[in-house]
C-alpha positions in Angstrom: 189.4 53.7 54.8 188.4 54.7 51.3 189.5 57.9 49.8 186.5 60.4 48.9 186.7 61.8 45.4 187.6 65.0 44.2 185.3 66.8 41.9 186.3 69.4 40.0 184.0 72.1 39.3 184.0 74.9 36.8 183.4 78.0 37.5 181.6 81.3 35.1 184.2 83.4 33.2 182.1 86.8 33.6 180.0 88.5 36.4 176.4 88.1 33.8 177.3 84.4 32.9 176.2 81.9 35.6 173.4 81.1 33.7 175.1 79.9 30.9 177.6 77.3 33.3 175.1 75.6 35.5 174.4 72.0 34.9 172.0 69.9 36.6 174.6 67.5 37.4 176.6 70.2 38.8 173.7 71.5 41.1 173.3 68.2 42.2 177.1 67.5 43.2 178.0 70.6 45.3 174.9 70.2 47.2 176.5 66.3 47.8 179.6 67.9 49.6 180.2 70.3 52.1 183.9 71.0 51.8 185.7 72.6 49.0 189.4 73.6 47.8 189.2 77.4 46.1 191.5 79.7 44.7 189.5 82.7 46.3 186.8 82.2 49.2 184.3 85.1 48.4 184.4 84.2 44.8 183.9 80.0 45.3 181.1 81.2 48.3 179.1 83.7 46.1 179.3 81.1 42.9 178.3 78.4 45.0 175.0 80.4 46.1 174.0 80.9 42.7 174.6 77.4 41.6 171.6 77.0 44.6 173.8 75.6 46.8 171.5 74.3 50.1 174.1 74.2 52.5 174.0 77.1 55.0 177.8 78.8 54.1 178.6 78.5 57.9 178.3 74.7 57.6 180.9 74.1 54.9 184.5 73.7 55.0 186.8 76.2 52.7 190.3 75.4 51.9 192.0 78.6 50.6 194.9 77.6 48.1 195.9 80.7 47.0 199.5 81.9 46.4 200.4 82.2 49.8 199.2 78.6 50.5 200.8 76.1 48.2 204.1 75.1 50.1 202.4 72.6 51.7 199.8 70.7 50.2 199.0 67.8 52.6 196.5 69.6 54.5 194.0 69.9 51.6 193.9 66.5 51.9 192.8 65.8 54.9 189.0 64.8 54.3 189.6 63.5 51.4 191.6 60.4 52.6 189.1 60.1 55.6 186.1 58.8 53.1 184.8 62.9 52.1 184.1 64.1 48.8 185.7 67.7 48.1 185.3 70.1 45.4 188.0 71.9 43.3 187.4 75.6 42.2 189.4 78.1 40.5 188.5 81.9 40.6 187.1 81.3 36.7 187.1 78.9 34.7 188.2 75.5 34.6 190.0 74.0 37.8 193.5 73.0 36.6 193.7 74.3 33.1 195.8 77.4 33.0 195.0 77.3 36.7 197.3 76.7 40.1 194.5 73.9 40.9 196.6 71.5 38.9 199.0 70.8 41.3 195.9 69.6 43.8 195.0 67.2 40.9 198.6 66.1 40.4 199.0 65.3 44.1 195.3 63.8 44.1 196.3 61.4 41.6 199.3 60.5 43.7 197.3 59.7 46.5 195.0 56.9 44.4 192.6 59.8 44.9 189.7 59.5 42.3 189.3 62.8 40.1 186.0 63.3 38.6 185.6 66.8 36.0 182.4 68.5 35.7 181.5 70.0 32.7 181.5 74.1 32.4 183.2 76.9 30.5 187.1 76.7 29.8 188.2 80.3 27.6 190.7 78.7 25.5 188.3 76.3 24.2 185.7 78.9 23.6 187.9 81.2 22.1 189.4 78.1 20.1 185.7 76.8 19.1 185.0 80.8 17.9 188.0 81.5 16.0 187.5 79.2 12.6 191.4 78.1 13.5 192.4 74.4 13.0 191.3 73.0 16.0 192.9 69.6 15.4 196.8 71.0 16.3 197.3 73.9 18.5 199.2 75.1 21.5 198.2 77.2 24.8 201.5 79.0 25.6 199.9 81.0 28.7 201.7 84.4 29.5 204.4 85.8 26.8 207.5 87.3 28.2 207.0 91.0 29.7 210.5 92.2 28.5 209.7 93.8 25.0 213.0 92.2 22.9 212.0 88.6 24.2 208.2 89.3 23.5 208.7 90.4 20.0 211.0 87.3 19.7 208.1 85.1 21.0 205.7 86.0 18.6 207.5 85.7 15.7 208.1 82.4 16.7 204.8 81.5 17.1 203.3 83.3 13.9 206.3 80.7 11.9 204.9 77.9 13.9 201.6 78.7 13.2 202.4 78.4 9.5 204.7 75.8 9.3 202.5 73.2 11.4 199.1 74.4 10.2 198.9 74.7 14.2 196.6 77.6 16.5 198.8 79.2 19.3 197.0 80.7 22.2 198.2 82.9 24.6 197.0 85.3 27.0 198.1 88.5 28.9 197.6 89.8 32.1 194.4 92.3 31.0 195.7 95.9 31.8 198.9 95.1 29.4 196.4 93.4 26.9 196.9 96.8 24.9 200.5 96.6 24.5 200.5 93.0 23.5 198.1 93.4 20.9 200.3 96.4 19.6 203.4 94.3 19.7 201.5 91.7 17.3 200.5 94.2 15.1 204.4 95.5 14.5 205.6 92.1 14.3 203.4 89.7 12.4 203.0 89.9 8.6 200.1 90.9 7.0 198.3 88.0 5.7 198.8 86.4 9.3 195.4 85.7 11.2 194.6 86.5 14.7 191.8 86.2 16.1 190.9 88.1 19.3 188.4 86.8 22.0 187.6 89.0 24.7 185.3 89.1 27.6 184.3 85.1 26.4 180.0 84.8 27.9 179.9 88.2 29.0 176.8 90.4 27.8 179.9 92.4 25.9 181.6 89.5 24.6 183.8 89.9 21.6 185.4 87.6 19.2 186.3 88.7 15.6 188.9 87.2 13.7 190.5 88.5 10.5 194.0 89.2 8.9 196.9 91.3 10.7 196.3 93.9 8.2 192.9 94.5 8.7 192.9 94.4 12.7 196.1 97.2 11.5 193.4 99.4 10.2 191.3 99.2 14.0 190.7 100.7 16.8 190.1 98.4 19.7 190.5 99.0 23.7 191.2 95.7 25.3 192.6 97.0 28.5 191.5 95.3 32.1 189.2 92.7 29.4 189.9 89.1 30.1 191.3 87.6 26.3 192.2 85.2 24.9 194.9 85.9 21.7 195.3 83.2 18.7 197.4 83.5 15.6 196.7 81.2 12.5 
């Protein structure tokens, strides 16, 4: 029997953005397929009904793959290598970029599965496309260390990379310590470094500015329990 295909589909970044993700082609495809692979049920469900999904919610088929549910992956599978198409969400975002959902895709592609990405909003590539950074080399590092020493150490690192590859480095934090790593960069980039700081990225109070360490120095800016996205040029 053939293998169904696994499509994977974007989801909004803020609670006002939906709008701004849906595609026809992506209205189209989840109202193909009645089974789906989410990070977080009430999340993929409410997204799903205000992509105008047709399909009564009691009729589909939810696969939960959240932390607790990732030792064993071969049940995800299952309607997928009987012949049904299945769709891959995250809780925002892009499935499988900075996202757990990579792993699905990893094993799909072991499986001759066929992997099909829909187009929709990915925050490092937003914040990338908005910062004026080269856009040609850069990096996504994820989360910095939390132990303050090693953190400090990290960014240093990347502020010299940063300037001796011409190359952006993203990272992100988890949002209610967003605070303290943007005061960490402050104390230990020099001035004439850039950073550029995207926050709440299609949200009505979206913000991305970018300009030198010594003038975000001279700011006053609450990023706490904001989604962002950090890069350094």
């Amino acid at each position: 029997m053939q293998n169904g295909t696994l499509y994977l589909i974007p989801v909004p970044l803020a609670e006002e953005a939906a709008h701004k993700t849906f595609t026809p082609y992506l209205v189209d495809t989840i109202n193909q397929i009645d089974t789906y692979i989410v990070e977080n049920s009430k999340t993929a469900r409410k997204f799903l009904k205000e992509a105008g999904l047709k399909t009564p919610q009691k009729d589909l088929i939810v696969h939960d793959y959240g932390k607790h549910n990732r030792n064993n992956l071969a049940p995800f599978f299952n309607e997928l290598s009987h012949g049904k198409d299945v769709g891959l969400m995250s809780e925002a975002g892009c499935p499988g970029v900075a996202d757990p959902g990579a792993e699905i895709v990893a094993e799909a592609h072991k499986r001759g599965i066929k992997v099909v990405p829909l187009v929709g909003p990915s925050s490092i590539l937003l914040a990338l496309m908005a910062s004026g950074f080269n856009g040609q080399s850069f990096t996504f590092w994820g989360y910095l260390p939390i132990d303050k020493e090693q953190r400090s150490k990290r960014i240093k690192d990347l502020e010299v990379s940063a300037t001796r590859y011409k190359q952006t480095q993203l990272f992100i934090e988890t949002p209610f310590r967003n605070n303290q790593l943007l005061e960490e960069i402050l104390k230990s980039c020099k001035p004439n470094t850039q950073l550029c700081i995207a926050c709440n990225i299609t949200a009505t109070d979206e913000f991305i500015k970018t300009q030198s360490i010594a003038q975000w120095r001279k700011e006053e800016i609450d990023l706490h329990k904001k989604p962002t996205i950090f890069l350094l040029s």
